[in-house]
Backbone atoms as SQL, in Angstrom:
CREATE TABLE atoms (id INTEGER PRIMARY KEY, chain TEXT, resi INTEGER, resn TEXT, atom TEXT, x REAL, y REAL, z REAL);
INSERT INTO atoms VALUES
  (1, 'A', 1, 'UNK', 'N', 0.845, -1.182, 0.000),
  (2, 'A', 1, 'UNK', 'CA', 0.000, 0.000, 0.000),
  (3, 'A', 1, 'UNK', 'C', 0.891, 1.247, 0.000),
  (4, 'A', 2, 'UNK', 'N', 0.328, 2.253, -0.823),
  (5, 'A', 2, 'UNK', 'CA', 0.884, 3.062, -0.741),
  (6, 'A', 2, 'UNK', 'C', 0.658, 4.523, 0.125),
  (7, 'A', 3, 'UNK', 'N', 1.355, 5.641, -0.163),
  (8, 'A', 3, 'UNK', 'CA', 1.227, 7.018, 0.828),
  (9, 'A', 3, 'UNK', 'C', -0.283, 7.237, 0.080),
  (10, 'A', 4, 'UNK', 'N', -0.379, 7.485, -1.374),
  (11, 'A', 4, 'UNK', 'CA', -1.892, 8.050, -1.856),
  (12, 'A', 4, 'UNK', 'C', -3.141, 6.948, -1.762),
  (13, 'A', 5, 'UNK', 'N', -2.766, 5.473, -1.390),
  (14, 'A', 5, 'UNK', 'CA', -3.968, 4.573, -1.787),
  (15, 'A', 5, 'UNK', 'C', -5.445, 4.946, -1.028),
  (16, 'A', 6, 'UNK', 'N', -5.215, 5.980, -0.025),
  (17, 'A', 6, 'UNK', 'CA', -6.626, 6.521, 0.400),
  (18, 'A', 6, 'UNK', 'C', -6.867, 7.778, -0.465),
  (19, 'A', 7, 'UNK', 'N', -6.504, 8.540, -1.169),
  (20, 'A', 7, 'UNK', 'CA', -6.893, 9.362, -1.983),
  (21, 'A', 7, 'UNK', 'C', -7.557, 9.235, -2.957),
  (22, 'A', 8, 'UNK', 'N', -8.686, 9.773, -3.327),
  (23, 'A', 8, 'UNK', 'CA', -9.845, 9.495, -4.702),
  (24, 'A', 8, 'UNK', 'C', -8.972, 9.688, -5.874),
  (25, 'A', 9, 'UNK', 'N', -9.210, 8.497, -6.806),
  (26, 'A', 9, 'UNK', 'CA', -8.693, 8.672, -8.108),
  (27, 'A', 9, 'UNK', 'C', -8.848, 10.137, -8.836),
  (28, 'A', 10, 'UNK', 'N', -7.963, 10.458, -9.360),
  (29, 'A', 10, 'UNK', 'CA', -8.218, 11.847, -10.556),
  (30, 'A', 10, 'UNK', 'C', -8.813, 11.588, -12.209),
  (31, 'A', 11, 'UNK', 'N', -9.852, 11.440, -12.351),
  (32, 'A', 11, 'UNK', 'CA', -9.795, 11.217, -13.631),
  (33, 'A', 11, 'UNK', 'C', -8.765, 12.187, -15.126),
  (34, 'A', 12, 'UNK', 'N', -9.284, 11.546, -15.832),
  (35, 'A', 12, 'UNK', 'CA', -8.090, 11.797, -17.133),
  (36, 'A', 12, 'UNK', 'C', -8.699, 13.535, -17.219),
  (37, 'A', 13, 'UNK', 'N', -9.958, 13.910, -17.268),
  (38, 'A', 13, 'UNK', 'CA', -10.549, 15.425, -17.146),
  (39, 'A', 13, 'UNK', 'C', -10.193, 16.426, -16.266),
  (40, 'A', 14, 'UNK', 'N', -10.144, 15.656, -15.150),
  (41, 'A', 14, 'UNK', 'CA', -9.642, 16.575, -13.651),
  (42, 'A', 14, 'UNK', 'C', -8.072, 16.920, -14.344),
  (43, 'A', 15, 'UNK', 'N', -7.349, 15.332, -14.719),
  (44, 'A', 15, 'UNK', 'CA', -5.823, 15.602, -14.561),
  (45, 'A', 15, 'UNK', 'C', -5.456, 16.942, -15.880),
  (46, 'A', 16, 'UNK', 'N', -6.131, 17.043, -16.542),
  (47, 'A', 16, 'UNK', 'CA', -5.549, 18.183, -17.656),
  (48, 'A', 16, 'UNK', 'C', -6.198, 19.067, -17.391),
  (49, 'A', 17, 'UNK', 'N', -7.383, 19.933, -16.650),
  (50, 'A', 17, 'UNK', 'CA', -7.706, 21.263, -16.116),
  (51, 'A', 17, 'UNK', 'C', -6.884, 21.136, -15.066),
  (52, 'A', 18, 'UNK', 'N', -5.691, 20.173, -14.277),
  (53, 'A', 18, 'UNK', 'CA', -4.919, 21.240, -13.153),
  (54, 'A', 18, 'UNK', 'C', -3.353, 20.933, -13.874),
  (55, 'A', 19, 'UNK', 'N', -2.955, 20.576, -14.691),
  (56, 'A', 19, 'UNK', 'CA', -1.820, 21.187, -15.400),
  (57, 'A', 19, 'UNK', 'C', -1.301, 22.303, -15.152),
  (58, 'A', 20, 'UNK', 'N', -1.558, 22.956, -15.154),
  (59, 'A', 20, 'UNK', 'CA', -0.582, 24.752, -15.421),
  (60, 'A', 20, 'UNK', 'C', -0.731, 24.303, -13.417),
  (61, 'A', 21, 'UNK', 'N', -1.704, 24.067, -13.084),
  (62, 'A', 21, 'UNK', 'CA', -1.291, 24.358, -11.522),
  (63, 'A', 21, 'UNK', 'C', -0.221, 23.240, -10.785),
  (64, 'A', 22, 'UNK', 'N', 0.127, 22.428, -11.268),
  (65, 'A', 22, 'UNK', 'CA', 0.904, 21.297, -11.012),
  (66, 'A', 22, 'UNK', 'C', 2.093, 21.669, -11.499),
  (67, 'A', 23, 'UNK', 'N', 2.486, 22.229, -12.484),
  (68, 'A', 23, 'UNK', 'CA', 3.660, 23.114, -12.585),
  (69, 'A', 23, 'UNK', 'C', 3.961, 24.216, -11.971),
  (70, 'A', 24, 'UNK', 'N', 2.798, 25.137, -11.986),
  (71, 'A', 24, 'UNK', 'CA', 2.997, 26.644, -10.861),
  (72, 'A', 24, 'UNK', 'C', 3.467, 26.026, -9.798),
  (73, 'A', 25, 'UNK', 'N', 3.380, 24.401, -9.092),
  (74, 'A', 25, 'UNK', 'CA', 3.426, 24.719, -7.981),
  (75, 'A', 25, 'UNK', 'C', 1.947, 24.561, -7.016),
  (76, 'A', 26, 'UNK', 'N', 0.900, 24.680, -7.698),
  (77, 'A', 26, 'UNK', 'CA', -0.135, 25.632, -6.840),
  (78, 'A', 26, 'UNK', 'C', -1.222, 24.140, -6.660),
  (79, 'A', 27, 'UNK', 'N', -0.744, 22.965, -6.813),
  (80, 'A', 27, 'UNK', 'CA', -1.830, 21.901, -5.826),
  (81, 'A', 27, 'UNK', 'C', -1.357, 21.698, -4.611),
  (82, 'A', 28, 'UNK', 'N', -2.285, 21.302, -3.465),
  (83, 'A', 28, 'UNK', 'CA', -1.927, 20.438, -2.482),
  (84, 'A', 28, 'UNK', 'C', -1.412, 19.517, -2.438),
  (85, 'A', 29, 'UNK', 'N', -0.406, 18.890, -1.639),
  (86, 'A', 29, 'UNK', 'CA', 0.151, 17.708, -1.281),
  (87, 'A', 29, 'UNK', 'C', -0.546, 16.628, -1.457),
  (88, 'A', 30, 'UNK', 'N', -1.951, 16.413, -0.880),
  (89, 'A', 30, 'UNK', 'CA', -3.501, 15.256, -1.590),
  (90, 'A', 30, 'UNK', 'C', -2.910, 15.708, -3.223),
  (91, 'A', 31, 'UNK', 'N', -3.424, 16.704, -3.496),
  (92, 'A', 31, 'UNK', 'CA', -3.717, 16.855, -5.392),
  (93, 'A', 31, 'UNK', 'C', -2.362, 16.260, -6.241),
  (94, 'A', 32, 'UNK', 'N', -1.086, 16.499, -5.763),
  (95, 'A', 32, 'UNK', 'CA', 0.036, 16.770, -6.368),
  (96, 'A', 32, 'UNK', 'C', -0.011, 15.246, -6.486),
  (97, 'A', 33, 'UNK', 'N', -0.186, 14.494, -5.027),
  (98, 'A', 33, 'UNK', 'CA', -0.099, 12.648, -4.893),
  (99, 'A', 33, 'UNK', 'C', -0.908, 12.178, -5.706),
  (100, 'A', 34, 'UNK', 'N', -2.261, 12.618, -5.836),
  (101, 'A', 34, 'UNK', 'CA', -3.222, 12.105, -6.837),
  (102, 'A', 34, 'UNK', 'C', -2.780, 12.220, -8.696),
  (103, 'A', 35, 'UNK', 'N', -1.825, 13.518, -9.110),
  (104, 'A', 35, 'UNK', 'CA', -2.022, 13.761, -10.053),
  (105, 'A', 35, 'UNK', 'C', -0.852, 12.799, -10.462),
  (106, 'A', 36, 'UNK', 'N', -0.061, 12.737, -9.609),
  (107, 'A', 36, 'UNK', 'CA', 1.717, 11.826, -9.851),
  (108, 'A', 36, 'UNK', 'C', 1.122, 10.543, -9.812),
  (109, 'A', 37, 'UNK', 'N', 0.426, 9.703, -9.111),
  (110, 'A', 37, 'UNK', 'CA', -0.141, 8.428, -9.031),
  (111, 'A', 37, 'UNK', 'C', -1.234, 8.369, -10.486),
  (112, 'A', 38, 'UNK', 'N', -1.986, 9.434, -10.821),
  (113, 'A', 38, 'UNK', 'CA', -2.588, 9.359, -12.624),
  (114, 'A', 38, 'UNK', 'C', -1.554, 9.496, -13.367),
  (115, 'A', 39, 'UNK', 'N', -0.866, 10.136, -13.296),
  (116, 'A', 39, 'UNK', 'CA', 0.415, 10.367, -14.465),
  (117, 'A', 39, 'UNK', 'C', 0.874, 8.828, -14.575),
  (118, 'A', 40, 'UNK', 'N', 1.819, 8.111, -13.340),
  (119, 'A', 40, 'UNK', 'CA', 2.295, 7.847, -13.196),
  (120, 'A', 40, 'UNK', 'C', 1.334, 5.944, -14.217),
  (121, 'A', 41, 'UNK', 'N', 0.289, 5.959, -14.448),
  (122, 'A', 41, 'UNK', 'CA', -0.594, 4.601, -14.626),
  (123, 'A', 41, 'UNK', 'C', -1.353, 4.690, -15.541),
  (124, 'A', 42, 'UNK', 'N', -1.397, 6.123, -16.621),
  (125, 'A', 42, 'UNK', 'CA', -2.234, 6.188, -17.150),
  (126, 'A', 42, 'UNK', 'C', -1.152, 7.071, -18.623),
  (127, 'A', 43, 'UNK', 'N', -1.145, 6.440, -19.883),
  (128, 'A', 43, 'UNK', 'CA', 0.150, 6.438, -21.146),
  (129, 'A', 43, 'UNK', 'C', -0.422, 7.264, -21.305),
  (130, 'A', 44, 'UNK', 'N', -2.024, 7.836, -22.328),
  (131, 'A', 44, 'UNK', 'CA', -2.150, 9.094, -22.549),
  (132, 'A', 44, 'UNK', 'C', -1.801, 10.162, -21.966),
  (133, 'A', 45, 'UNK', 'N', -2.320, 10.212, -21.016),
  (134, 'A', 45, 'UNK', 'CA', -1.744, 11.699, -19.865),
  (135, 'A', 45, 'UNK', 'C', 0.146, 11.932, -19.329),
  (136, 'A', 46, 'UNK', 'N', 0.174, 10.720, -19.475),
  (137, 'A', 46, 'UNK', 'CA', 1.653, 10.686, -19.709),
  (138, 'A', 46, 'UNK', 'C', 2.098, 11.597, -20.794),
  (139, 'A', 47, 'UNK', 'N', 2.068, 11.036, -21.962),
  (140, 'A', 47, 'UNK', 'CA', 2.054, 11.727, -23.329),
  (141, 'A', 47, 'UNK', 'C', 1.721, 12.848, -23.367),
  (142, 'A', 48, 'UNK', 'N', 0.540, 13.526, -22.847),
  (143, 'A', 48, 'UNK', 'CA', 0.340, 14.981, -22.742),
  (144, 'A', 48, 'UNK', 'C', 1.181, 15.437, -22.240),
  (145, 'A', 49, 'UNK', 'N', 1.774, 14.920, -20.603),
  (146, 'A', 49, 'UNK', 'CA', 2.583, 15.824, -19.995),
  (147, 'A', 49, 'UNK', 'C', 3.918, 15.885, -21.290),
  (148, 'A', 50, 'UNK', 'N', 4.454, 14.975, -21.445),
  (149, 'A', 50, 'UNK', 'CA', 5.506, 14.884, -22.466),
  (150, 'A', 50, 'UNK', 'C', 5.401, 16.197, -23.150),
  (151, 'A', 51, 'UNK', 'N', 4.110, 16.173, -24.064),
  (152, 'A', 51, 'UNK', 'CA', 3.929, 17.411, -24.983),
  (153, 'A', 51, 'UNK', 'C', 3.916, 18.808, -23.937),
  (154, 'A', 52, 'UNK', 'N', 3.338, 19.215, -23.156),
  (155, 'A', 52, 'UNK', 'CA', 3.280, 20.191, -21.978),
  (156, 'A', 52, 'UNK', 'C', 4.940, 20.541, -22.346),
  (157, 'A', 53, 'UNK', 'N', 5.570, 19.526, -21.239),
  (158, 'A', 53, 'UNK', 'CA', 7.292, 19.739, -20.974),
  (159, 'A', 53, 'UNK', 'C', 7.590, 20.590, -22.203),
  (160, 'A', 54, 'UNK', 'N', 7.465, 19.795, -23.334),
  (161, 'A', 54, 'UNK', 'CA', 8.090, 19.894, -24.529),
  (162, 'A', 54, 'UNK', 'C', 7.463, 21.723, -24.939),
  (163, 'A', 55, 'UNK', 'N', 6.683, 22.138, -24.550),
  (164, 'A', 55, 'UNK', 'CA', 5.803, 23.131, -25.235),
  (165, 'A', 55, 'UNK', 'C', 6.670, 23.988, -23.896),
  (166, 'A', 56, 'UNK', 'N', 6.888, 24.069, -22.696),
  (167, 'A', 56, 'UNK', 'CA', 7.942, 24.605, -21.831),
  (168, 'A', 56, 'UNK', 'C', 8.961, 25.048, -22.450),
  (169, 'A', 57, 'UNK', 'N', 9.927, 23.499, -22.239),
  (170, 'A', 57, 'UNK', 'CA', 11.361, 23.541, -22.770),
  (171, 'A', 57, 'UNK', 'C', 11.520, 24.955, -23.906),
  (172, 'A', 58, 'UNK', 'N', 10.414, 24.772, -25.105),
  (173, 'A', 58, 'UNK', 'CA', 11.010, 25.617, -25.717),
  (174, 'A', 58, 'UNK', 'C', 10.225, 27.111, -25.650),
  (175, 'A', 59, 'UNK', 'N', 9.262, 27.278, -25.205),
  (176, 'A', 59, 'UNK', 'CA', 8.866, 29.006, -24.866),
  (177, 'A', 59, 'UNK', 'C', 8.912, 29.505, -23.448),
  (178, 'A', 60, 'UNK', 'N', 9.989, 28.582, -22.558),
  (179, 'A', 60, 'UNK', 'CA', 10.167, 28.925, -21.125),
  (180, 'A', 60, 'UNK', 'C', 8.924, 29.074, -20.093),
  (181, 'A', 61, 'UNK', 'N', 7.527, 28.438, -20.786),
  (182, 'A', 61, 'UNK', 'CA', 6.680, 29.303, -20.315),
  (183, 'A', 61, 'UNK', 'C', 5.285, 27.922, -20.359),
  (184, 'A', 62, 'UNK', 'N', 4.279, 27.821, -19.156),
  (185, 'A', 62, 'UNK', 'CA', 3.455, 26.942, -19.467),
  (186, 'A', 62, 'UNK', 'C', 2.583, 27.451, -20.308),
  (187, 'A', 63, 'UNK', 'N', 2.000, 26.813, -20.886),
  (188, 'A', 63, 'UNK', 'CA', 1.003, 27.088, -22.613),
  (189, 'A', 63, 'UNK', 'C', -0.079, 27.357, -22.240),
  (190, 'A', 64, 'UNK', 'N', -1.375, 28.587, -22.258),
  (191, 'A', 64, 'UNK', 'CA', -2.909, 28.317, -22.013),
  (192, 'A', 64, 'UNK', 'C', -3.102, 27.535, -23.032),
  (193, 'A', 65, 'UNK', 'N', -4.174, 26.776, -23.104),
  (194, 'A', 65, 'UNK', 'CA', -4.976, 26.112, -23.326),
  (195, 'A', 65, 'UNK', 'C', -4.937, 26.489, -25.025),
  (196, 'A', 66, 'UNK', 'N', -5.356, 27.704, -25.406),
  (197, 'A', 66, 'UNK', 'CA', -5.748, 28.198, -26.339),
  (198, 'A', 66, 'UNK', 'C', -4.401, 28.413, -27.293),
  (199, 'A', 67, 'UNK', 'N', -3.294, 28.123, -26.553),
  (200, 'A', 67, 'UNK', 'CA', -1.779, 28.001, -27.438),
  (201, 'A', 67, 'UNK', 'C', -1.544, 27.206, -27.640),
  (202, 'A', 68, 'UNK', 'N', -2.334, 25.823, -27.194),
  (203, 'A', 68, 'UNK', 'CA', -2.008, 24.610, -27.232),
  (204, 'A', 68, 'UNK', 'C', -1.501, 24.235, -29.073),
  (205, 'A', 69, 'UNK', 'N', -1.208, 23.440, -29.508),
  (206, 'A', 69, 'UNK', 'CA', -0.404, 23.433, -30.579),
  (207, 'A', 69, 'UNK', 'C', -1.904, 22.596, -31.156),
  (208, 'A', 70, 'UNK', 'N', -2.399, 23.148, -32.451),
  (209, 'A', 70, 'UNK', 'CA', -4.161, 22.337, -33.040),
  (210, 'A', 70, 'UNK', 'C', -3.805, 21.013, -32.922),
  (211, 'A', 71, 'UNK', 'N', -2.900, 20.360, -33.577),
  (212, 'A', 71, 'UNK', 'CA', -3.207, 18.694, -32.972),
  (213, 'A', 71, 'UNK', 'C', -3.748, 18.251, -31.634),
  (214, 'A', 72, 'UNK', 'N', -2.862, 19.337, -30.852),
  (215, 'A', 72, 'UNK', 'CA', -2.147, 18.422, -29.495),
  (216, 'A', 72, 'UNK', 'C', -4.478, 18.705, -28.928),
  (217, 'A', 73, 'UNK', 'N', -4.750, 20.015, -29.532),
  (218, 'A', 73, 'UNK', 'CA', -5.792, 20.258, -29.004),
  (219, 'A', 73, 'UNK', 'C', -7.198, 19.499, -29.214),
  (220, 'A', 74, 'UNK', 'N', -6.900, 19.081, -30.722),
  (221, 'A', 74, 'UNK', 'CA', -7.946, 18.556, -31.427),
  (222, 'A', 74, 'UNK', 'C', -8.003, 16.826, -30.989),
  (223, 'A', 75, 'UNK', 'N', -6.880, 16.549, -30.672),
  (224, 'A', 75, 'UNK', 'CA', -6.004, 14.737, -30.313),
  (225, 'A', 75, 'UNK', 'C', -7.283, 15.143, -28.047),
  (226, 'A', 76, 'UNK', 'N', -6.881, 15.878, -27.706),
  (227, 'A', 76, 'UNK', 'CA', -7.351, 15.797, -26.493),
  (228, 'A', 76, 'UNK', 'C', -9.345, 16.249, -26.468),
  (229, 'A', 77, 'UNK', 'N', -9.818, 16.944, -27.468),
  (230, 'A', 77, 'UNK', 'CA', -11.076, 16.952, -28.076),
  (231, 'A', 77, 'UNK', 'C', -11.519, 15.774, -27.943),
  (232, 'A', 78, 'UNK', 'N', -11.030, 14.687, -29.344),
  (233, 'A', 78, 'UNK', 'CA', -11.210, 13.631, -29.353),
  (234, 'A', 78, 'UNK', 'C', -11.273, 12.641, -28.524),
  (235, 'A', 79, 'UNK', 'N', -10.415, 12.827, -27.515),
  (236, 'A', 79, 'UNK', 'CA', -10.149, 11.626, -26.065),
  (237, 'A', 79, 'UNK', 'C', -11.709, 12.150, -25.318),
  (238, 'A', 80, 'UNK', 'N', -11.635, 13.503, -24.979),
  (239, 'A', 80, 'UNK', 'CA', -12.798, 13.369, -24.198),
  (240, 'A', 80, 'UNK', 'C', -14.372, 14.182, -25.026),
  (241, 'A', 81, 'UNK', 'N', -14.492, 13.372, -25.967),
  (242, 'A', 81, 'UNK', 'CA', -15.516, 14.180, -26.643),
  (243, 'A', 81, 'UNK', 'C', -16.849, 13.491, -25.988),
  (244, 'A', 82, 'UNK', 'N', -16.716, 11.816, -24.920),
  (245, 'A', 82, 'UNK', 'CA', -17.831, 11.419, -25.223),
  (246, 'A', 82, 'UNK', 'C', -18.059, 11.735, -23.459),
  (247, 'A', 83, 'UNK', 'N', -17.596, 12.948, -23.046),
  (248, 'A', 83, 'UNK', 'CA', -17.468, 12.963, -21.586),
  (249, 'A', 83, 'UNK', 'C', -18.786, 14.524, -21.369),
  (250, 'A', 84, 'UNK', 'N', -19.464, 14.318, -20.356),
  (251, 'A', 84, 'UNK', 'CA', -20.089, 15.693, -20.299),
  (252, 'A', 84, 'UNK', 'C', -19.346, 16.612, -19.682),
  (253, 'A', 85, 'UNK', 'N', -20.112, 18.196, -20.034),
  (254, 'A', 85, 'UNK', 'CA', -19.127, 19.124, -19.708),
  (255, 'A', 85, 'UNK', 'C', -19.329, 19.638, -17.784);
């Protein structure tokens, strides 16, 4: 067992609206364990972060949403198109 196994799962929706805050810095110790334990079990969101880093590395800077690069945006559309809002 682990330190997070009492913490509620994050789904794949939760985990990409707290992005920019998981880099700021700005989750709780619960959120940060929850989001590292989804990262950490789940390849898509993996892959996003990958792209995130990568969208860092080169404009020093985390991406809104709306800078997101059209694939990366239209590829995460698609994952959760059949999800309500």
């Amino acid at each position: 067992m682990t330190d997070h196994d009492h913490l509620p799962e994050l789904p794949c929706r939760d985990f990409v609206e707290v992005v920019t805050a998981y880099f700021d810095d700005g989750l709780s110790s619960d959120d940060r364990q929850r989001f590292e334990a989804h990262l950490a079990a789940c390849e898509a969101c993996d892959m996003y972060m990958d792209q995130i880093r990568e969208t860092i590395a080169l404009t020093g800077r985390t991406p809104r949403p709306d800078e997101l690069p059209r694939d990366l945006r239209e590829g995460l559309r698609h994952a959760f198109r059949d999800w309500a809002a």
